[in-house]
N, C-alpha and C positions, 0 to 999 in steps of 0.2 A: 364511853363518854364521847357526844361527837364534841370534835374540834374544829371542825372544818367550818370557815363562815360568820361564827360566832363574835368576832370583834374581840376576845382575846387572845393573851399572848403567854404564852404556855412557858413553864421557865424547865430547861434540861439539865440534870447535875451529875447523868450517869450514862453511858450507854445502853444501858435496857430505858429510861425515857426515849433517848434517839432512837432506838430501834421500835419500840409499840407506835411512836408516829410514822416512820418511814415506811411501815411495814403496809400502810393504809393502801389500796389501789387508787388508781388514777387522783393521784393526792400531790401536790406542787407544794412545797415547806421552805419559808425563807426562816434563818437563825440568823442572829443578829447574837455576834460575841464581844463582849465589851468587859468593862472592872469600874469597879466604884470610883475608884481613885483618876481613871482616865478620861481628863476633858474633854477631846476629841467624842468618846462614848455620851457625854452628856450632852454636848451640842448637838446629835444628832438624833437620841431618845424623844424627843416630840415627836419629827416627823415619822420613823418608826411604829409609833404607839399609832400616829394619827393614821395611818396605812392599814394597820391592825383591826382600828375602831372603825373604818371605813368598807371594812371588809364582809361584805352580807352575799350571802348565797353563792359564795363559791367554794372550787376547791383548794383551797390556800390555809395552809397552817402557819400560822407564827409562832417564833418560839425564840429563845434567848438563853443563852449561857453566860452566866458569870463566873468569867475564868478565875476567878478566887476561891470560889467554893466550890467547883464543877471538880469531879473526879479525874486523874490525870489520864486513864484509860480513854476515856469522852476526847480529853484534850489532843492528845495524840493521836484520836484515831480521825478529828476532824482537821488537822496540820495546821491551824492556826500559830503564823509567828508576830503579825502587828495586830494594832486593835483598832477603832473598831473595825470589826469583819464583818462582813454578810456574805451568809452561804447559804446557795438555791437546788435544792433537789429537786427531781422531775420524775416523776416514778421510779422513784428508789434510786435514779442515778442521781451522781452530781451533774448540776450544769454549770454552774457559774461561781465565783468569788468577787467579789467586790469589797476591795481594801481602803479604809478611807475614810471620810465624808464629805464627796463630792455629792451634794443633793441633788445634782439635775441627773448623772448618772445613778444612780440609787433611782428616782422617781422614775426614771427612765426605763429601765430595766422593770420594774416591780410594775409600772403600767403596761408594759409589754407583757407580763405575764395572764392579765385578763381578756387579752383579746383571743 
């Protein structure tokens, strides 16, 4: 299935989901960790979504874990300790974390990724 491009946003609950995306070549994957319950996570789920929907013909996967239901293996192995998180892969490595919701930093970064 490709994912790359497509304007959605892929939800991960396991380690084998993060690993068949990471595993893509020349593939950029921002996660976005949040919880139902976490208002910070709500207030920043539009723009999120709207980055996602925004997203045609390139290499950028979006993807999302709800640490509620997400496998604690998953949790631990991406060290998330506050919410919301976004985390940036870059060909399989990690590049970046951004804790928060500071929108211009978020926007900032994630525009940065298309040039």
């Amino acid at each position: 299935m490709e994912t790359k491009g497509t304007g959605q946003i892929l939800h991960l609950k396991n380690l084998d989901d993060f690993n068949n995306i990471n595993n893509k070549p020349d593939t950029k994957i921002i996660i976005k960790v949040s919880a139902e319950w976490c208002e910070p996570c709500k207030k920043i789920a539009p723009l999120y979504k709207q980055f996602a929907e925004n997203n045609s013909n390139s290499n950028i996967i979006y993807a999302e874990i709800n640490s509620t239901d997400a496998d604690e293996e998953l949790l631990d192995f991406i060290e998330v300790r506050s919410l919301p998180t976004f985390i940036f892969y870059d060909n399989k490595k990690l590049a970046n974390k951004i804790i928060g919701i500071d929108k211009i930093e978020l926007s900032e970064y994630i525009n940065s990724l298309y040039i």
